[in-house]
C-alpha positions as CSV (number, residue, x, y, z in Angstrom):
1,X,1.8,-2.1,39.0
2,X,5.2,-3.7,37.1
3,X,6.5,-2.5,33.8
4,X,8.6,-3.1,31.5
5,X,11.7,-1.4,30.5
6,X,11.7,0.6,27.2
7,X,13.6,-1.0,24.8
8,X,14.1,-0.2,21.3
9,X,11.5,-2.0,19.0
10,X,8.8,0.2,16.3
11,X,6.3,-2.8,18.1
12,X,4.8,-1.9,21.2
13,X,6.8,-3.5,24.8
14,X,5.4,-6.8,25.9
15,X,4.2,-7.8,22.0
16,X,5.4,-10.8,20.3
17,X,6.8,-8.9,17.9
18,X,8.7,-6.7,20.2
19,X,10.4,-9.9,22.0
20,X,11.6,-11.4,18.5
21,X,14.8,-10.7,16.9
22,X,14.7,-8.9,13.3
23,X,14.9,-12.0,11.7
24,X,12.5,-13.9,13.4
25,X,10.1,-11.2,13.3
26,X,10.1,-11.0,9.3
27,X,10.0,-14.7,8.9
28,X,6.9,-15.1,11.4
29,X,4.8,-11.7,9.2
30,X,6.1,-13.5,5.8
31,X,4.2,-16.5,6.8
32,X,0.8,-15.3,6.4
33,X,-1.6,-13.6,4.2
34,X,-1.9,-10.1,4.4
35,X,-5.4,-8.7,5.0
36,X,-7.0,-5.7,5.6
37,X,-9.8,-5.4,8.4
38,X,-12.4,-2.9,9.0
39,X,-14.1,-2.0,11.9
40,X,-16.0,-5.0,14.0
41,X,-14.9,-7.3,11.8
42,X,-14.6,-11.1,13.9
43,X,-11.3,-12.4,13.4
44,X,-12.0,-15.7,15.2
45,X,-15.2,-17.1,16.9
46,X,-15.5,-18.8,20.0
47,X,-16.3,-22.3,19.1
48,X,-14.6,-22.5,15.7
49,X,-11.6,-24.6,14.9
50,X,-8.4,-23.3,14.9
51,X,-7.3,-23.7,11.6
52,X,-5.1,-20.3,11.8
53,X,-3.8,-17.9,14.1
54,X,-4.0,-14.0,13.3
55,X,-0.7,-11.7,13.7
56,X,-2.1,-8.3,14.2
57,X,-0.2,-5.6,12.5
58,X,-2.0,-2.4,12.6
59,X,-5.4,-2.5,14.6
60,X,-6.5,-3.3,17.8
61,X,-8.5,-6.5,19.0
62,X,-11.1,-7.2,21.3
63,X,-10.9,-10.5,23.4
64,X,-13.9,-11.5,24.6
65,X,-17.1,-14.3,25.4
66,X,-20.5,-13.7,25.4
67,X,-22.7,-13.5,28.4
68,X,-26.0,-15.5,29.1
69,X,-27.5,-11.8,29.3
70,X,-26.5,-10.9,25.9
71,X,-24.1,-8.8,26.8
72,X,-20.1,-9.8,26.6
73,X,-16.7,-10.4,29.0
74,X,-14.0,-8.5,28.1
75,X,-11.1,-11.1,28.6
76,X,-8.0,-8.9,26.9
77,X,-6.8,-6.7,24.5
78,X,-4.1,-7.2,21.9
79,X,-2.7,-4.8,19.5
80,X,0.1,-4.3,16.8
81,X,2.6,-7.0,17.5
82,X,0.2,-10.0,19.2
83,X,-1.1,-12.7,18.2
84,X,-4.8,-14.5,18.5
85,X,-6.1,-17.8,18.0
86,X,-2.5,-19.4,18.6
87,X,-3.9,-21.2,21.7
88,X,-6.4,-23.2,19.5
89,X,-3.6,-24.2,16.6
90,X,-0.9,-25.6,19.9
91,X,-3.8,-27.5,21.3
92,X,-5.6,-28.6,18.1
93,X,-9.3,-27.5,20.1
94,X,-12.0,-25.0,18.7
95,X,-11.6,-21.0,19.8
96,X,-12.1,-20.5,23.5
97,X,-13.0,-16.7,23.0
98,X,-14.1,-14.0,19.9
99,X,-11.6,-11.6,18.1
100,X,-13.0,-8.7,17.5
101,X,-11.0,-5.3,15.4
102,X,-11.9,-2.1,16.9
103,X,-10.3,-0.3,14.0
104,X,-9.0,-0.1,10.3
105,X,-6.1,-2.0,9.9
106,X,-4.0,-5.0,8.7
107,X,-3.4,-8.5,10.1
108,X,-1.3,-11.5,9.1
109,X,-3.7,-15.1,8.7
110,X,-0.9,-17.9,9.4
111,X,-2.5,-21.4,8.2
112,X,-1.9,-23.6,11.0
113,X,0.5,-26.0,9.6
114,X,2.6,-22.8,8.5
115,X,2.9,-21.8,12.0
116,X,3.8,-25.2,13.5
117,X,6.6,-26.0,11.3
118,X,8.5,-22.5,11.6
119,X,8.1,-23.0,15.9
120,X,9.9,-26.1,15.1
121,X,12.2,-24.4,12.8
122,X,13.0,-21.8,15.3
123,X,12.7,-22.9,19.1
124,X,13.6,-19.6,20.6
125,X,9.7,-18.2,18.6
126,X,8.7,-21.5,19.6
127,X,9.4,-20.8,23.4
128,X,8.1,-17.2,23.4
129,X,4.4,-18.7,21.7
130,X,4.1,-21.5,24.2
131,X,5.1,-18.7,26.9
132,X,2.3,-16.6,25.4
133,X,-0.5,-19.3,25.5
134,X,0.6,-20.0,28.9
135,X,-0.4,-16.3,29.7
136,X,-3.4,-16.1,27.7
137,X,-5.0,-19.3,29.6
138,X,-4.0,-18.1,33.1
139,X,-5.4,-14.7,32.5
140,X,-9.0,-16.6,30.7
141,X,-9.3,-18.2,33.4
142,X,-9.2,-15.6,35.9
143,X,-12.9,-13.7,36.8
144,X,-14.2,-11.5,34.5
145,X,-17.0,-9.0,35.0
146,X,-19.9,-8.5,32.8
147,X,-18.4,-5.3,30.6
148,X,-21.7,-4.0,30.5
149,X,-22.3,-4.4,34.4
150,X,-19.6,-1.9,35.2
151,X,-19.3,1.9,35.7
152,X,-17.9,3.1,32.6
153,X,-15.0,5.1,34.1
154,X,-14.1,1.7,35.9
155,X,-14.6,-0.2,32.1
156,X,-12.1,2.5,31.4
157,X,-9.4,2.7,34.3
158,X,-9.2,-1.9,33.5
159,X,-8.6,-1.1,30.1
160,X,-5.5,1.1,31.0
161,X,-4.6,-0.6,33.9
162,X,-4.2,-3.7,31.7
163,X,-2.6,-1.8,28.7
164,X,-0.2,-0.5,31.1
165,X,0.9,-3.6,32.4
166,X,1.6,-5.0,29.5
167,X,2.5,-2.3,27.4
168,X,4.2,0.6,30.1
169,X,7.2,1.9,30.1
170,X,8.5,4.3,33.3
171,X,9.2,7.6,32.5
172,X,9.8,10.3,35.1
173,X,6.3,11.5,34.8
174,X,4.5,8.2,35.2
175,X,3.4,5.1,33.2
176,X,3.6,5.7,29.1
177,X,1.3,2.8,27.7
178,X,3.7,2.4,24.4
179,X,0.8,1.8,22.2
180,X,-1.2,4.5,20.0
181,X,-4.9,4.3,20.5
182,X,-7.5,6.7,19.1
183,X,-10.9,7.4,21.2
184,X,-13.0,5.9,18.5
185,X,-11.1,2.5,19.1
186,X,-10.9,3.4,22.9
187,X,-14.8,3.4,23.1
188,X,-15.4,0.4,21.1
189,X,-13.2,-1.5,23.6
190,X,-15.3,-0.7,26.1
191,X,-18.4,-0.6,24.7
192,X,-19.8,2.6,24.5
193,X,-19.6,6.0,22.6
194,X,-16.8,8.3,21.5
195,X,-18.8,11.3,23.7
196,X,-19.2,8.5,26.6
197,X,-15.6,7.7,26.4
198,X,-14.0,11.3,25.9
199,X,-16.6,12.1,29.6
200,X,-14.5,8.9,30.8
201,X,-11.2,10.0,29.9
202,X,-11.9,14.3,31.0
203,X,-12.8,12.4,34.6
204,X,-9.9,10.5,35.1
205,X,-7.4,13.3,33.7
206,X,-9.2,16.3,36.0
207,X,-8.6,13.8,39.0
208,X,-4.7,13.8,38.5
209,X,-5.0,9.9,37.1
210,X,-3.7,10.4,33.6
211,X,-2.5,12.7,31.0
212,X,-3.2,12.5,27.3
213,X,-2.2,13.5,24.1
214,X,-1.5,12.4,19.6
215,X,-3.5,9.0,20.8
216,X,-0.9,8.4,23.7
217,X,-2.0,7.7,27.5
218,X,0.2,8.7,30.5
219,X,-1.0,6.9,33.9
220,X,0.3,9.3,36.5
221,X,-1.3,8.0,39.2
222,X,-1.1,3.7,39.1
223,X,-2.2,3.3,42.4
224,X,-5.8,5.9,41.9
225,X,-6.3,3.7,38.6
226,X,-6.5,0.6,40.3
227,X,-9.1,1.7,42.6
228,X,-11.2,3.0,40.4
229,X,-10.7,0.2,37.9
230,X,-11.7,-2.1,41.2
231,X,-15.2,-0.6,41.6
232,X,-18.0,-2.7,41.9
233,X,-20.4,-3.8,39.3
234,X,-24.4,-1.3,39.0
């Protein structure tokens, strides 16, 4: 499991925002709207145009597709400092996947046209977005299991396992995922209860796997996540 280096930025490591220089950064949050989101509210819909891409500033989002079962595949999950639905304004073709908030918070909605003409503006923002789609289509098109087909300490352990990449800084004790999450918005990204999730999390941190603590997750033991975050769907 590869992290990044800590680096000094109030936006978690790995975000957009956390790559951008100061300027850049408050040119890119001036160019949208600012709006605040409540719980399960759908940013973007699969299927929709992409008339605007969202800049999330204080929630956490959901990334996913629906199944043919009804239930749904959890592709990724972006907090403070991404951005969604940029795939969609670069390519000019409807949504591929549905944002969904797990929490109270704000968000930036950049108008499409906005957006291209400040990449054009600034090619080093421009580079780092087309870098970021690039991702995002490599890791949609990977498998995905059915969220709901998995164990939910396994739902769990992918969650951090994927936070961490992305998000991790080393420390001597472990893995730091540099992003605070509460257990309400924890068990919504999985799908299932607060008491559901807090049994999830007591398992993992009684087997040695993490450590917890003010809405902060320690991985101290990557290689034990990534087998149970490899089990096998019911």
């Amino acid at each position: 499991m590869s992290v990044t280096p800590a680096a000094n930025s109030q936006w978690p490591t790995g975000t957009l925002l956390h790559h951008l220089s100061p300027s850049d950064r408050r040119e890119l949050i001036s160019l949208g709207t600012k709006k605040w989101v409540r719980p399960g509210t759908v940013l973007l819909r699969a299927g929709d145009t992409g008339t605007t891409a969202i800049l999330i500033l204080r929630t956490f989002v959901k990334v996913s597709m629906p199944t043919a079962n009804g239930h749904e595949t959890l592709l990724s999950v972006r907090v403070p400092g991404d951005i969604v639905g940029e795939i969609s304004v670069l390519n000019d073709q409807p949504r591929t996947a549905t944002a969904t908030t797990c929490g109270t918070g704000l968000v930036s909605v950049i108008p499409s046209p906005s957006l291209k003409e400040f990449m054009s503006e600034r090619p080093a923002v421009g580079a780092e977005l087309a870098g970021t789609a690039a991702d995002r289509l490599r890791w949609t098109n990977e498998p995905r299991a059915d969220v709901g087909s998995l164990p939910v300490v396994a739902r769990l352990a992918r969650l951090l396992s994927d936070l961490a990449i992305r998000h991790g800084v080393r420390t001597e004790q472990g893995i730091e995922i540099s992003v605070m999450l509460t257990q309400s918005e924890l068990a919504s990204l999985i799908g299932v209860s607060v008491v559901t999730a807090q049994r999830a999390i007591k398992r993992l941190r009684d087997q040695g796997v993490i450590e917890t603590g003010s809405q902060r997750f320690l991985v101290t033991d990557p290689h034990r996540l990534e087998l149970e975050a490899a089990a096998p769907p019911r």
